[in-house]
C-alpha positions as semicolon CSV with decimal commas, in nm:
position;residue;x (nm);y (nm);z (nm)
1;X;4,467;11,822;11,457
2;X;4,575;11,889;11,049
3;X;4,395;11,705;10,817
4;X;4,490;11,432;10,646
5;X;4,636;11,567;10,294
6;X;4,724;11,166;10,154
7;X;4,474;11,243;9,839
8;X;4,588;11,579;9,755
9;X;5,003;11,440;9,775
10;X;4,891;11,159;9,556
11;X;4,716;11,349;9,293
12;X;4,992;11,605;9,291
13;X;5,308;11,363;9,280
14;X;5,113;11,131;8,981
15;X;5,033;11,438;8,786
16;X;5,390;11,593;8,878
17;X;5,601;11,269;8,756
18;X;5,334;11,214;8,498
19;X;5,394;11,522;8,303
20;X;5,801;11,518;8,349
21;X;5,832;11,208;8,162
22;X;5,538;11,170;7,975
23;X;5,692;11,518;7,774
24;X;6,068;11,341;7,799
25;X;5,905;11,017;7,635
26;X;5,712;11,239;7,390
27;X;6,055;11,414;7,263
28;X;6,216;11,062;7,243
29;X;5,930;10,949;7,000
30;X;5,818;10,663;7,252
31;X;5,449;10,687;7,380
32;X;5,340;10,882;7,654
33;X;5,198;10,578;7,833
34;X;5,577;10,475;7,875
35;X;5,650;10,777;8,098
36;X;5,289;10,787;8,284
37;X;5,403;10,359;8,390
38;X;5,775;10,500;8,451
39;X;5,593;10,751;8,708
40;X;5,422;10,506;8,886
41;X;5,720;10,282;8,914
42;X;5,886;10,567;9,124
43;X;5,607;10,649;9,300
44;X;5,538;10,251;9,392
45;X;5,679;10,063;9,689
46;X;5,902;9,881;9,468
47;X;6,189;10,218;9,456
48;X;6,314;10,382;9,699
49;X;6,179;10,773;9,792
50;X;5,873;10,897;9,832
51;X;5,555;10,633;9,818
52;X;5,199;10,745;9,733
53;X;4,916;10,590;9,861
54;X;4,856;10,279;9,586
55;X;4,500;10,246;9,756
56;X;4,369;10,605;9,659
57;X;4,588;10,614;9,348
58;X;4,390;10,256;9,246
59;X;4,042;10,441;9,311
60;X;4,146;10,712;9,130
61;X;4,257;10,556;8,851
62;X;3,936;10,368;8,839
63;X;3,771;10,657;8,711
64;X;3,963;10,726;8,472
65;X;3,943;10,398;8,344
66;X;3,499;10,462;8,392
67;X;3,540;10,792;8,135
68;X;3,738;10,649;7,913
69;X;3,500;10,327;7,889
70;X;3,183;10,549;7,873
71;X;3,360;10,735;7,583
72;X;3,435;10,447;7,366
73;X;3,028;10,347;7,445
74;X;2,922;10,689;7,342
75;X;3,131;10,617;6,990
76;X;3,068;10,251;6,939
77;X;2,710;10,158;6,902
78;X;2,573;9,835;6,926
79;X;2,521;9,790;6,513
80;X;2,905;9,827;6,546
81;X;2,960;9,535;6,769
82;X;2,728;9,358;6,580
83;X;2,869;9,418;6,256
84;X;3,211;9,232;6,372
85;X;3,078;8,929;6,548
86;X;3,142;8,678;6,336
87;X;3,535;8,769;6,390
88;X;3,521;8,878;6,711
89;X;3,313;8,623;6,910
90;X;3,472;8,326;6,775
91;X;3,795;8,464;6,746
92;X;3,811;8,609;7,125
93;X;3,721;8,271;7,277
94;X;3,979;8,079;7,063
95;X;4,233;8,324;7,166
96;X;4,136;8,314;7,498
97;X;4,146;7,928;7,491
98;X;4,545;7,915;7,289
99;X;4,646;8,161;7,574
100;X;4,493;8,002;7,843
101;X;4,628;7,661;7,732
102;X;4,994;7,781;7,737
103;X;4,999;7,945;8,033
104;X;4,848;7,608;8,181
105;X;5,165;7,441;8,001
106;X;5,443;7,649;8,175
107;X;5,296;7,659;8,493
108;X;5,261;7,277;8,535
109;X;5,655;7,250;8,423
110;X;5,707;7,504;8,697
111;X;5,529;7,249;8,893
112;X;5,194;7,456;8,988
113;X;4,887;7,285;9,069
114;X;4,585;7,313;8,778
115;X;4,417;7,530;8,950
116;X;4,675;7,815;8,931
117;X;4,810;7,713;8,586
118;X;4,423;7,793;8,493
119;X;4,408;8,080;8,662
120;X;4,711;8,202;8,563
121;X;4,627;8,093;8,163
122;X;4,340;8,320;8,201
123;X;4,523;8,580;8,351
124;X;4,773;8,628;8,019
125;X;4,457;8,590;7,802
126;X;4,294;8,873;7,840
127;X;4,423;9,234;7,747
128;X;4,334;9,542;7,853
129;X;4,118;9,744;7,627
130;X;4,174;10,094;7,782
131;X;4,569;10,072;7,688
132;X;4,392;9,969;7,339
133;X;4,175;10,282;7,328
134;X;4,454;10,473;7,392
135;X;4,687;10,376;7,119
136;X;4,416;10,347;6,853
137;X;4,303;10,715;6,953
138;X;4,637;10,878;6,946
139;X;4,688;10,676;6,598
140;X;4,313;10,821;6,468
141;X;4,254;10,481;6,393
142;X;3,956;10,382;6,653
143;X;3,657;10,481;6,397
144;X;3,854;10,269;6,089
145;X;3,708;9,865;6,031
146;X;4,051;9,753;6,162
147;X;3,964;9,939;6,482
148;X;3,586;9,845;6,516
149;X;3,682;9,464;6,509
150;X;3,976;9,531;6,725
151;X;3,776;9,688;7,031
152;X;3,504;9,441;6,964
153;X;3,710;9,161;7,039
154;X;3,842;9,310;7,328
155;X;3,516;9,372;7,413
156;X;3,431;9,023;7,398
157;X;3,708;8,896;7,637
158;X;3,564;9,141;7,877
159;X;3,221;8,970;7,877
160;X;3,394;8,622;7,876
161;X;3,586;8,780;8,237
162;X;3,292;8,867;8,373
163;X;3,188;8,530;8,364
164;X;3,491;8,384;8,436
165;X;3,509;8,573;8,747
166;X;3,178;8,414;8,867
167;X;3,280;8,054;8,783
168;X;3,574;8,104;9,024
169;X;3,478;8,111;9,321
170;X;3,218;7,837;9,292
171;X;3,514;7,612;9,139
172;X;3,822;7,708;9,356
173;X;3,735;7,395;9,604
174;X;3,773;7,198;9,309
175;X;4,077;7,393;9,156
176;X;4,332;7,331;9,504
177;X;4,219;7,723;9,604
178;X;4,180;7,749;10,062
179;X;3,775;7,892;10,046
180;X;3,796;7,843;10,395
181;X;3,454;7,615;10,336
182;X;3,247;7,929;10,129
183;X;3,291;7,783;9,827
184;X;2,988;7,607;9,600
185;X;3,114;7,211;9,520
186;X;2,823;7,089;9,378
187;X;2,686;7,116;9,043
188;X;2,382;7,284;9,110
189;X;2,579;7,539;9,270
190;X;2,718;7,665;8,991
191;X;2,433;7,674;8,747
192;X;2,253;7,852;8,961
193;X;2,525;8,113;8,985
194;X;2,566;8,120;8,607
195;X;2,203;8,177;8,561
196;X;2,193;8,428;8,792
197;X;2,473;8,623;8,692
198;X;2,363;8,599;8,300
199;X;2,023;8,724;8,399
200;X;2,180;8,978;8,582
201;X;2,394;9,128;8,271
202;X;2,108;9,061;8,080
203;X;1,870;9,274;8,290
204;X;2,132;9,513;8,297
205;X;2,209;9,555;7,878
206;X;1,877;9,536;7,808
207;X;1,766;9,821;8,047
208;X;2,043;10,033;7,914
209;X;2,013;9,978;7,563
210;X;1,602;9,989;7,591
211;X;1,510;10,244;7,902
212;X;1,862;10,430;7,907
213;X;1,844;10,560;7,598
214;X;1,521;10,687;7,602
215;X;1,583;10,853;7,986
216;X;1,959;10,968;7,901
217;X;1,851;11,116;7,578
218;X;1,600;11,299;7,742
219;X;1,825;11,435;8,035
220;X;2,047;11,582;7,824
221;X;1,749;11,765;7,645
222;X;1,669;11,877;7,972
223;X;1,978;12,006;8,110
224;X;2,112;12,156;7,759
225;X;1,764;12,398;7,764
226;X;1,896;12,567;8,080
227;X;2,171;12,685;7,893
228;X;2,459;12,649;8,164
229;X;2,772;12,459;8,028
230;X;2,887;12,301;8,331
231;X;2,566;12,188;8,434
232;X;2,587;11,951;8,095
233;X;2,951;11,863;8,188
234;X;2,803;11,725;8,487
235;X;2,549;11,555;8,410
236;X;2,763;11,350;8,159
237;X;2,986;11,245;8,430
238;X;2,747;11,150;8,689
239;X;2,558;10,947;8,450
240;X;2,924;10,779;8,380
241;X;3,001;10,736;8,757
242;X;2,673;10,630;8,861
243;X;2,577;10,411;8,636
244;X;2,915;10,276;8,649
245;X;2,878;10,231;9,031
246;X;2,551;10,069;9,034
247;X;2,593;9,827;8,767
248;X;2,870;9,696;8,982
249;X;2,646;9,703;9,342
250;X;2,302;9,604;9,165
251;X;2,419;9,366;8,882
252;X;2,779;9,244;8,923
253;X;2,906;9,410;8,645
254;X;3,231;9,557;8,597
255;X;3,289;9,918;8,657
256;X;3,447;9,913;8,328
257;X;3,139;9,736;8,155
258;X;2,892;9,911;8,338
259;X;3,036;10,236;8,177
260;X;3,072;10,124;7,876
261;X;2,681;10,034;7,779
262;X;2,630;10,382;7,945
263;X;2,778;10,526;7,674
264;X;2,619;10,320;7,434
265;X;2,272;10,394;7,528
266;X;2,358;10,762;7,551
267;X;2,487;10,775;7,169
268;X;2,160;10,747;7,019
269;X;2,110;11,133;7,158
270;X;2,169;11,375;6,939
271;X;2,345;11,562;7,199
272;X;2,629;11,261;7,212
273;X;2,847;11,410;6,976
274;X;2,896;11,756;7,239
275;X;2,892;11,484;7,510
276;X;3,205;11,323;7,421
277;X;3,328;11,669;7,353
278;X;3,281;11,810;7,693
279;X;3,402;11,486;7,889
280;X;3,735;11,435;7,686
281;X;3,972;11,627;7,895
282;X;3,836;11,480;8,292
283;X;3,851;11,178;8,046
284;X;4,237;11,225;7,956
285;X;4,342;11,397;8,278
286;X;4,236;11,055;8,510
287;X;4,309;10,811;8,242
288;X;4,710;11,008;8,360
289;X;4,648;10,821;8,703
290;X;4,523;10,410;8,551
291;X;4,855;10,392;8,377
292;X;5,009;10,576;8,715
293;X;4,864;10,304;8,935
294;X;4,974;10,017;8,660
295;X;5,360;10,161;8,730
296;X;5,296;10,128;9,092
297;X;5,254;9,761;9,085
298;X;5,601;9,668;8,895
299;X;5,883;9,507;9,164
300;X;6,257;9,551;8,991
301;X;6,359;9,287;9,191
302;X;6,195;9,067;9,028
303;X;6,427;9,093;8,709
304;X;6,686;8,952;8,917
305;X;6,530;8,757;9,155
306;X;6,322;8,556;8,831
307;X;6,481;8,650;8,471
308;X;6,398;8,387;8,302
309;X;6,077;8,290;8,454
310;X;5,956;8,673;8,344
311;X;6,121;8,614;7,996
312;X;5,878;8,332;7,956
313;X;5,587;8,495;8,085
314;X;5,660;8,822;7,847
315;X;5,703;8,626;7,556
316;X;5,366;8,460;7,593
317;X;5,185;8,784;7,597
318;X;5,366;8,962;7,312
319;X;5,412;8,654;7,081
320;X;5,233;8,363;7,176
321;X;4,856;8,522;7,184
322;X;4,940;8,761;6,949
323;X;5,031;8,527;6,683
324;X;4,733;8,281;6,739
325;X;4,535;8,593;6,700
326;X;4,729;8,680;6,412
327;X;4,648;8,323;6,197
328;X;4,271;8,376;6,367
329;X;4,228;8,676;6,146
330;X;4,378;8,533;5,843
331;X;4,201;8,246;5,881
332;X;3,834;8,388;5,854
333;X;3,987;8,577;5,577
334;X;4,078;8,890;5,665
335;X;4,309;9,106;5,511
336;X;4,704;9,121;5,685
337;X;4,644;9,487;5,753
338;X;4,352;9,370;6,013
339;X;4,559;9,066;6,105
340;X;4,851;9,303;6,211
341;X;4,630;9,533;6,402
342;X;4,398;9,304;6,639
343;X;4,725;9,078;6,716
344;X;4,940;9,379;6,820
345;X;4,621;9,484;7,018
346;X;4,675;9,156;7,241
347;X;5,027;9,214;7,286
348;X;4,943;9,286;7,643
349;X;4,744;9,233;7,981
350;X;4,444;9,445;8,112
351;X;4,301;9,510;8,419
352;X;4,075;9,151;8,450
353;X;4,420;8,996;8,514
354;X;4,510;9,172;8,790
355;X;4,166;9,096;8,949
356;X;4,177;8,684;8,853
């Protein structure tokens, strides 16, 4: 019987499409990231033509979105994140809160239950910091103060998703969701969940930011003394991977996450710098197939069957968040150059909201 080929036709139509109009948005001064969404729209089930398999591409494009987390890690240490907490903790959680509150507002005039307007709110609050990566690397900008505080925020909503995405399961009896009888109604329920989870990130930061350092620094030691370049190449990526995968099975953190404090505990080697180095283009070439898969979930029809409704929605993310972020940052006393920069970082919707 022939063998199934559904990876290989995948890989090769995403990188195919990919290129074509990633070059043809490059030449029209737009950025790449257009044309890598504009390939996944053809390739998705919403066109017409040829349809690649959206399960693979997803899995795929989950490890691009694992390198390009455990590269930001390996060049943002955890002085760094400290360093902007005082905007980025209290600012994340208010923005998270303005966003949250509007979405609640249109969805009860559409006449939604709470529930969904909540889940929803949260849904538009959140934005997704590999797109952010992206744009501040191709503008050389990720290493600058405006940068740091940008990603740390982002960073923050991240750790505020993770727990979100604990509470809701416990609370979607109470919030109108059908849990079919598995969910946790009472109150000792859920702060027994909450503890557990926070003891389970906690477990997990502290043994990568204590133990991983020590062990990853050492590996790379280890592996760079026999002298064989692709042996190093690998051993960055499999501590990305792994440690990306079992943070997710052992400790309920995201894959995303998981990857990320992987990188930070591997920075304090002095072998991180040719780490990042010989990671950057597996990094780049799957990173191609998140904003692939992104394309593939976008229905046209729905900009006839619901303009206005999507009008709505779009404005929210590009003006609504981004200006309460905006008079955030002015209001701790930032300068307008920082201001600009973390608001038109939230112009947009990550991952987490596809996964609320």
């Amino acid at each position: 019987m022939p063998h199934s080929i559904s990876l290989i036709t995948t890989v090769a139509a995403s990188f195919g499409l990919a290129l074509i109009f990633g070059f043809i948005a490059a030449r029209l001064k737009l950025p790449v990231l257009v044309g890598y969404m504009i390939a996944g729209i053809i390739l998705g089930p919403g066109t017409p033509g040829f349809v690649a398999d959206i399960g693979l591409s997803s899995q795929l494009a989950e490890i691009g979105v694992i390198l390009l987390m455990f590269g930001v890690g390996l060049h943002f240490s955890l002085d760094d994140l400290w360093a902007v907490r005082r905007i980025a903790l209290p600012g994340a959680i208010i923005q998270i809160t303005v966003a949250t509150a509007l979405g609640i507002a249109i969805s009860k005039f559409w006449g939604w239950s709470l529930g969904a307007g909540i889940v929803f709110g949260l849904a538009l609050s959140v934005a997704s910091t590999v797109v952010l990566l992206r744009a501040l690397e191709n503008r050389g900008v990720l290493e600058s103060v405006n940068g740091r505080i940008a990603v740390g925020w982002l960073v923050v909503e991240d750790l505020v998703m993770v727990l979100v995405l604990v509470f809701l399961p416990p609370l979607a009896g109470w919030l109108g969701g059908d849990v079919n009888g598995l969910a946790e109604k009472s109150g000792d329920g859920i702060l027994k969940m909450l503890a557990l989870t926070i003891g389970k990130v906690s477990i997990f930061v502290v043994l990568m930011l204590v133990v991983g350092r020590r062990v990853f620094s050492w590996l790379l030691w280890q592996v760079a003394r026999a002298g064989l370049r692709e042996l190093f190449t690998l051993s960055v990526i499999a501590v990305a991977v792994c440690i990306a995968f079992g943070s997710a099975e052992l400790f309920g953190v995201s894959f995303a996450l998981g990857a990320f404090f992987a990188g930070m505990a591997m920075r304090e080697s002095q072998l991180s710098h040719r780490a990042a180095e010989e990671s950057l283009p597996l990094r780049d070439a799957f990173s191609v197939l998140f904003f692939v898969s992104v394309g593939m979930l976008f229905d046209p029809d729905i900009l006839l069957q619901q303009p206005l409704q999507l009008l709505i929605v779009v404005s929210i993310i590009i003006f609504g968040k981004s200006l309460a972020a905006f008079l955030l940052v002015l209001a701790f006393r930032y300068p307008l150059n920082t201001a600009i920069t973390v608001s038109g970082s939230l112009a947009q919707i990550g991952e987490f909201s596809f996964i609320l």
